[in-house]
matplotlib code that plots the C-alpha trace (Angstrom):
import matplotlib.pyplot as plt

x = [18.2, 19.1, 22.2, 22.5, 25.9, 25.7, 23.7, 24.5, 24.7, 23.0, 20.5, 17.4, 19.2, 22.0, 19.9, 18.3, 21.5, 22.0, 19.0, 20.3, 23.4, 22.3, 22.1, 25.3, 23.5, 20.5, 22.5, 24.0, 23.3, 21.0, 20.4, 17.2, 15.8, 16.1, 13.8, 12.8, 14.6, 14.0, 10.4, 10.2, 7.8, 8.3, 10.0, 8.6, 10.2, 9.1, 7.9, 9.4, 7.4, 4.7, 5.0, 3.4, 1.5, 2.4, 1.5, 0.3, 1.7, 0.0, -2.1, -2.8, -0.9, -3.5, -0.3, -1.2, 0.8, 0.6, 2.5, 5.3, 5.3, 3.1, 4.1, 2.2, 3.2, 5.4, 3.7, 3.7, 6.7, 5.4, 6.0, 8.3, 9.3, 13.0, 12.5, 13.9, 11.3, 11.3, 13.8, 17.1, 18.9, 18.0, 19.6, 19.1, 16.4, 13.8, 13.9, 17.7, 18.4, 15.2, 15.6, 14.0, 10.7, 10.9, 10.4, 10.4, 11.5, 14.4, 13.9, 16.3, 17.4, 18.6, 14.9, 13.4, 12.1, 9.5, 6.0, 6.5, 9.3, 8.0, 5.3, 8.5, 9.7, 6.1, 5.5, 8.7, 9.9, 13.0, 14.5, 16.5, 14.4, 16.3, 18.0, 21.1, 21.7, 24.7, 26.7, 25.3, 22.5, 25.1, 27.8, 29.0, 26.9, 27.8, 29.6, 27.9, 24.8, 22.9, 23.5, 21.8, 19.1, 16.3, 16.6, 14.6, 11.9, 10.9, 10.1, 7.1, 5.0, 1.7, -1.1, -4.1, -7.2, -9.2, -6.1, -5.9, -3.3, -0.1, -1.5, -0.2, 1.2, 3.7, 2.1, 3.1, 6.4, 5.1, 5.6, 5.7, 4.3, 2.9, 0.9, 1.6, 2.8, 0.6, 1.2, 3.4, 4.9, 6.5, 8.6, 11.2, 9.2, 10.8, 7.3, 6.8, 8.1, 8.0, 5.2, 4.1, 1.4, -1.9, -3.9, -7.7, -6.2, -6.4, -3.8, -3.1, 0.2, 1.9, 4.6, 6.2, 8.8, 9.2, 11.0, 11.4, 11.6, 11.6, 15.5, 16.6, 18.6, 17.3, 20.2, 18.7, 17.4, 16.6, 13.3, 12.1, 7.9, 6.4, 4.7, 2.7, 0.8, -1.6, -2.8, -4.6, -2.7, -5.3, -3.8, -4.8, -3.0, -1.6, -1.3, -1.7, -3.1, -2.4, -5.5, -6.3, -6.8, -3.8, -4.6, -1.5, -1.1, 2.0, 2.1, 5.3, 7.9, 10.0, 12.7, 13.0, 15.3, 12.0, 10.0, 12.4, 12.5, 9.0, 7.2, 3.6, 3.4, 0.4, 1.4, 1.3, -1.7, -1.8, -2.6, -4.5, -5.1, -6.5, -6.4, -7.6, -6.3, -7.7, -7.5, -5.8, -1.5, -2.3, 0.4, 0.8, 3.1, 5.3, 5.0, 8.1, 7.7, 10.3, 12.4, 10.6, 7.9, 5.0, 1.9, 1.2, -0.9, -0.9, -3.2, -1.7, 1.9, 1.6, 2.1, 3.4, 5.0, 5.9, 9.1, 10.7, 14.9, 18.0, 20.4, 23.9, 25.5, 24.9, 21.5, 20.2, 16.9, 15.3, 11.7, 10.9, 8.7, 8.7, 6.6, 6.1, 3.5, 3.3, 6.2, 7.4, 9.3, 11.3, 12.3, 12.4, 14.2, 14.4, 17.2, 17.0, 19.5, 17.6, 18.9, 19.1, 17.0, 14.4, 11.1, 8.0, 9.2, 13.1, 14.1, 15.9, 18.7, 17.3, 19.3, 17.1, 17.6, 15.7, 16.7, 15.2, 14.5, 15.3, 14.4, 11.1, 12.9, 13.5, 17.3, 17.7, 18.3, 20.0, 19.3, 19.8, 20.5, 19.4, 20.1, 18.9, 20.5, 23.8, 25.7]
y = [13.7, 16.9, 17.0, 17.7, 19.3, 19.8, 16.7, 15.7, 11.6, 10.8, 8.5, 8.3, 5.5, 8.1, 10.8, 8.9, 8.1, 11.9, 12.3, 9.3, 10.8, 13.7, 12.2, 13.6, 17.4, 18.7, 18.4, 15.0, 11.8, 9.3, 6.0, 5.6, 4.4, 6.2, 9.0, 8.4, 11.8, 9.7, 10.4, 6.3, 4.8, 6.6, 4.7, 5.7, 6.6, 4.8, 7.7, 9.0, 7.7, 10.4, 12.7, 11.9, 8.7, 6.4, 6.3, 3.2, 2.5, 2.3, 4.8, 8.1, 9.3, 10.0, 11.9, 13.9, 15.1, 14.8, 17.2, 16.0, 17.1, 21.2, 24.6, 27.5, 28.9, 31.6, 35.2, 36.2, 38.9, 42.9, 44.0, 47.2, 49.8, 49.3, 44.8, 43.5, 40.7, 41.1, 38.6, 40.7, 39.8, 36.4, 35.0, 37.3, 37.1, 39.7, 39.4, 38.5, 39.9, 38.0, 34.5, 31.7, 30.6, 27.1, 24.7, 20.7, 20.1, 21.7, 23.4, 21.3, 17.7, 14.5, 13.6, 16.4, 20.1, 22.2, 22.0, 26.0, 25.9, 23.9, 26.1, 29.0, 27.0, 27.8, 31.3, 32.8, 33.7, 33.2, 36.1, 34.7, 32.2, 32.3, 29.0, 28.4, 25.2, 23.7, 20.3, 19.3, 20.5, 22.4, 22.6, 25.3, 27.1, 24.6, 27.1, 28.7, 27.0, 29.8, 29.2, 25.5, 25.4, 28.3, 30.4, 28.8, 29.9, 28.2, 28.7, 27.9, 30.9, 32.0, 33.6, 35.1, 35.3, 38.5, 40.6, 43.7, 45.3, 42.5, 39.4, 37.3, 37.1, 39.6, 43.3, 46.7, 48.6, 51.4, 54.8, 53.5, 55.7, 54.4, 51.9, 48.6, 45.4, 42.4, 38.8, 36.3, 37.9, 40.8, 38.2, 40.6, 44.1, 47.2, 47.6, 44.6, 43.1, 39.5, 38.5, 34.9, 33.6, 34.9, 32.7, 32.3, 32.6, 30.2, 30.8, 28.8, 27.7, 27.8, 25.8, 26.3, 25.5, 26.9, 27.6, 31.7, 32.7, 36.7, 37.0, 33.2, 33.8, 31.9, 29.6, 27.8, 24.6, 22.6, 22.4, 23.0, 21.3, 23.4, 22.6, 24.3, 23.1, 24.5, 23.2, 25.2, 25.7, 26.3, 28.1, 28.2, 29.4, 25.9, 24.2, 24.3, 21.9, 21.8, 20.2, 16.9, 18.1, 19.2, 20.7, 20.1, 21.2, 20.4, 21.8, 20.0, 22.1, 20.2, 23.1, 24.4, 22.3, 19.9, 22.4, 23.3, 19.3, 18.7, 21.8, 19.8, 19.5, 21.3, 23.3, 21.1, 21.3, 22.1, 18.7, 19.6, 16.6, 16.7, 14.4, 14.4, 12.5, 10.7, 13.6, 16.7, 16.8, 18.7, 19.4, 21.4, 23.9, 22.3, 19.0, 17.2, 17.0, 13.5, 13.6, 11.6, 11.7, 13.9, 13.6, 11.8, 12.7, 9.8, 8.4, 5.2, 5.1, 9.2, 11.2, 14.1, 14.1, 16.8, 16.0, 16.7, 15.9, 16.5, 18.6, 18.3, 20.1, 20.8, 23.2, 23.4, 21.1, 20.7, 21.1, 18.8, 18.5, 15.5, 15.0, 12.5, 13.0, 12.1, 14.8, 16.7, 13.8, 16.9, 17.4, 20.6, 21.2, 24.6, 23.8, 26.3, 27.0, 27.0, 28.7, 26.9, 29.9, 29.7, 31.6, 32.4, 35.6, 34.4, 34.6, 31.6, 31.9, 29.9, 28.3, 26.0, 23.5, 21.6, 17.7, 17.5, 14.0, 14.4, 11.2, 12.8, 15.0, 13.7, 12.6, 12.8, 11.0, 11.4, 14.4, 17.9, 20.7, 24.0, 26.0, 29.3, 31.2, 32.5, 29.7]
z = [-89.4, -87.4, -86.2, -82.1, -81.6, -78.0, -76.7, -73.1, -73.4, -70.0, -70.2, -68.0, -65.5, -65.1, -64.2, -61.6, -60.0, -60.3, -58.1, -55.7, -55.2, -53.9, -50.6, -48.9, -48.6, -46.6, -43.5, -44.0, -45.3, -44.8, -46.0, -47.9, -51.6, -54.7, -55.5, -59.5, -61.3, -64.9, -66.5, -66.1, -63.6, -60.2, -57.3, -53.5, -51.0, -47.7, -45.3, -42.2, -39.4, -38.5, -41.3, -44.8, -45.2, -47.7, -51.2, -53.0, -55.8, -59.1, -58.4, -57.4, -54.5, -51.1, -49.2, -46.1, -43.2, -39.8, -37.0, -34.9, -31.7, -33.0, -32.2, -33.0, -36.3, -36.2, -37.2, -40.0, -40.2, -41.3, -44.4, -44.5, -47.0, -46.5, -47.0, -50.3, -50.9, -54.8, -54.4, -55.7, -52.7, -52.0, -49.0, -46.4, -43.7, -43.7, -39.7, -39.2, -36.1, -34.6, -33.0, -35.1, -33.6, -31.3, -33.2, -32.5, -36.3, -37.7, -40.6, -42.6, -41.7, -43.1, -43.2, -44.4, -44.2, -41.9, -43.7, -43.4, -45.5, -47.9, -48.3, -48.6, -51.6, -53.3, -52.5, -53.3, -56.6, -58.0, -60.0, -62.6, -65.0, -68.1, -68.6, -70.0, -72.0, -69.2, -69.4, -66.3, -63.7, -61.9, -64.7, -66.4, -70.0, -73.3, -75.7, -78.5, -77.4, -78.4, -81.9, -81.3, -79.1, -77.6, -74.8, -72.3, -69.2, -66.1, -62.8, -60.1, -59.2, -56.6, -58.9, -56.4, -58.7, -58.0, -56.4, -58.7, -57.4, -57.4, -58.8, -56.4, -52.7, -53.2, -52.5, -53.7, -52.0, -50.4, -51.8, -55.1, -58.4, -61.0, -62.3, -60.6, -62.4, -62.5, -61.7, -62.6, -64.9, -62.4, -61.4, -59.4, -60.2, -58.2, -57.4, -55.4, -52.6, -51.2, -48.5, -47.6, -48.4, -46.4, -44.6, -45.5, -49.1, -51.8, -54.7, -58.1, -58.3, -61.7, -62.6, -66.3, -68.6, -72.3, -74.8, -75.5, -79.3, -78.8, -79.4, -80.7, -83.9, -87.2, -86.9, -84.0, -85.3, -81.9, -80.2, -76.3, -75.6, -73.9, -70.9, -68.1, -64.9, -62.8, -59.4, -56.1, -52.8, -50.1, -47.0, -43.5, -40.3, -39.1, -42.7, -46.1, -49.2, -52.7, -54.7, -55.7, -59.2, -61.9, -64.9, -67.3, -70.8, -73.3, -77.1, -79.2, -80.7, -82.6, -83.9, -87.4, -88.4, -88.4, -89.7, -92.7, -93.8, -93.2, -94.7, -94.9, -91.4, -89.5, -86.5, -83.4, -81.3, -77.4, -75.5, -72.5, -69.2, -66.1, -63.5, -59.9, -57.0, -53.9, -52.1, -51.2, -50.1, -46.9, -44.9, -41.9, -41.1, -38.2, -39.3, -41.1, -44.6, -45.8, -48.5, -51.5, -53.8, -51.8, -54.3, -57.9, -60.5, -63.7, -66.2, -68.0, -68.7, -68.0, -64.8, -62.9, -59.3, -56.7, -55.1, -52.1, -52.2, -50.9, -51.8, -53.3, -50.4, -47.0, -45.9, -49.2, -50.5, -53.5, -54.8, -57.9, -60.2, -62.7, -65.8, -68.1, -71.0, -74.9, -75.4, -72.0, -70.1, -67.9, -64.3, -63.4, -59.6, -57.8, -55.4, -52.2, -49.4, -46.5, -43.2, -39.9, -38.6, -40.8, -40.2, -42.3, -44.4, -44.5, -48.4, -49.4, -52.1, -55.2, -58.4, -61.1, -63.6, -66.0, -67.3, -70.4, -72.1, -75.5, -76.9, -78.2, -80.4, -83.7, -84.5, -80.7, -77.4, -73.9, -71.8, -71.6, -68.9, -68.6, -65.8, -64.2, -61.4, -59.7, -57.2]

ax = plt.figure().add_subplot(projection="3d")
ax.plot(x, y, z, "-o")
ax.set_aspect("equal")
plt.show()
């Protein structure tokens, strides 16, 4: 049985209390249900009046949102050679000394976020995606857990099939040289710089956590599934819509330490889903977006969920994503402080974690943290 030396004992009940507790951020509390952090059966959140319909449970999700009170969407800002928008110095505003656009909902509030900044939290990048095994989502590294367990890699990214030049919705810095880097994989390139997301567009959005072998030392005997998703984000001038249809894959790695005791076994094969919902999440721009579960995709006992929750301390919010398949039961949050003068083209400052379940590990149980990202 391996041994797992550095095993955070937090069961799935404790991590949704995790999630529950986070109530007290995002510009003060509210009372409200639990939003399901476990890879158990999801619980709803009732919806803010006027903003997302609700979902019926035990089945797919058929979430759409309505404006409160519209504004014209703010325009989108112009790119300049002297912007940072790779993302190297997150939290500053690309238009700082401007106003924020009138708005009837506040970008942040007890309820929720701006669909525009929601749609912020998709199209921007964070830098740093290397995650660091941690004793809790925002604790501090576990000691010599690089001697135990893999480096790890996640992060939710904009892919724009057909653009040559960037890959994405980020475009080249001007008076650049050279040939320019591609895709998702440029993640803060010199070469690039941050734009939002252009209307008329449609993108596929790439959300991914795995396990990175390139420099993991022989002694590492611990495993890390891998898992990716892909879904289409659709976006127009007043809103935007991710698909009805997620394409999910998940491939087993159960660690050497597995490997070396069970030297018969085949090499695990990639298990590949797709499911397709009632219908689009569209959601426009102006419109509050409530904290909760915003769209479900399941088949059976499976599923995956977008998320929408509050943060641990005041002006930041989270973006979630929870899955739970045959061997990836993970949430994966990208926590973002958002500014009270939000615009489209402000760069949020972005940390990440990962709760793994590792009950689908032989020899183990409880959950594990990896985190990415500078407080």
């Amino acid at each position: 049985m391996m041994k797992n030396r550095f095993r955070v004992p937090m069961t799935a009940a404790a991590l949704a209390l995790l999630l529950t507790a986070c109530g007290g951020g995002g510009g003060g509390g509210t009372e409200g249900k639990a939003v399901s952090a476990s890879p158990q059966a999801p619980t709803h959140l009732d919806p803010i009046a006027g903003a997302v319909i609700a979902p019926n449970p035990g089945s797919s999700n058929n979430a759409t949102s309505t404006p409160v009170a519209p504004t014209a969407s703010p325009a989108t800002p112009t790119v300049t050679p002297d912007d940072d928008r790779a993302g190297r110095n997150q939290g500053t505003s690309t238009d700082g000394n401007q106003p924020p656009a009138p708005s009837a909902v506040a970008a942040l509030s007890p309820q929720g976020v701006r669909g525009e900044v929601l749609l912020s939290m998709l199209d921007q990048r964070p830098c740093d995606n290397f995650g660091v095994l941690s004793f809790a989502p925002d604790g501090n590294p576990v000691p010599e857990a690089q001697d135990d367990t893999p480096e790890t890699v996640f992060g939710t990214t904009l892919s724009q099939p057909g653009n040559h030049e960037t890959g994405s919705n980020y475009v080249r810095r001007p008076g650049v040289d050279g040939n320019p880097s591609h895709a998702r994989n440029a993640i803060c390139s010199d070469d690039q710089m941050y734009a939002p997301a252009r209307p008329g567009t449609t993108y596929v959005i790439h959300q991914d956590s795995n396990p990175v072998y390139r420099f993991t030392p022989a002694s590492v005997k611990r495993g890390f599934h891998y898992f990716g998703a892909r879904l289409s984000l659709r976006v127009s001038n007043d809103e935007f819509s991710i698909g009805s249809t997620a394409h999910l894959t998940e491939k087993q790695d159960p660690g050497r330490a597995y490997a070396e005791a069970h030297p018969e076994a085949q090499e695990p094969e990639v298990q590949r889903y797709e499911w397709t919902a009632d219908s689009d999440l569209t959601i426009r721009n102006s419109a509050l977006v409530p904290f909760g579960v915003l769209k479900e995709w399941k088949e059976g006992s499976l599923s995956y969920q977008i998320m929408l929750v509050r943060g641990d301390q005041p002006g930041q919010a989270k973006l979630c994503w929870n899955t739970h398949l045959k061997h990836v039961k993970r949430l994966h949050c990208t926590v973002w402080n958002v500014p009270s003068n939000f615009r489209q083209g402000t760069m949020m400052k972005v940390q990440q974690y990962v709760a793994d379940d590792r009950s689908t590990y032989e020899g183990e149980k409880g959950t594990s943290y990896w985190r990415a990202g500078n407080d």
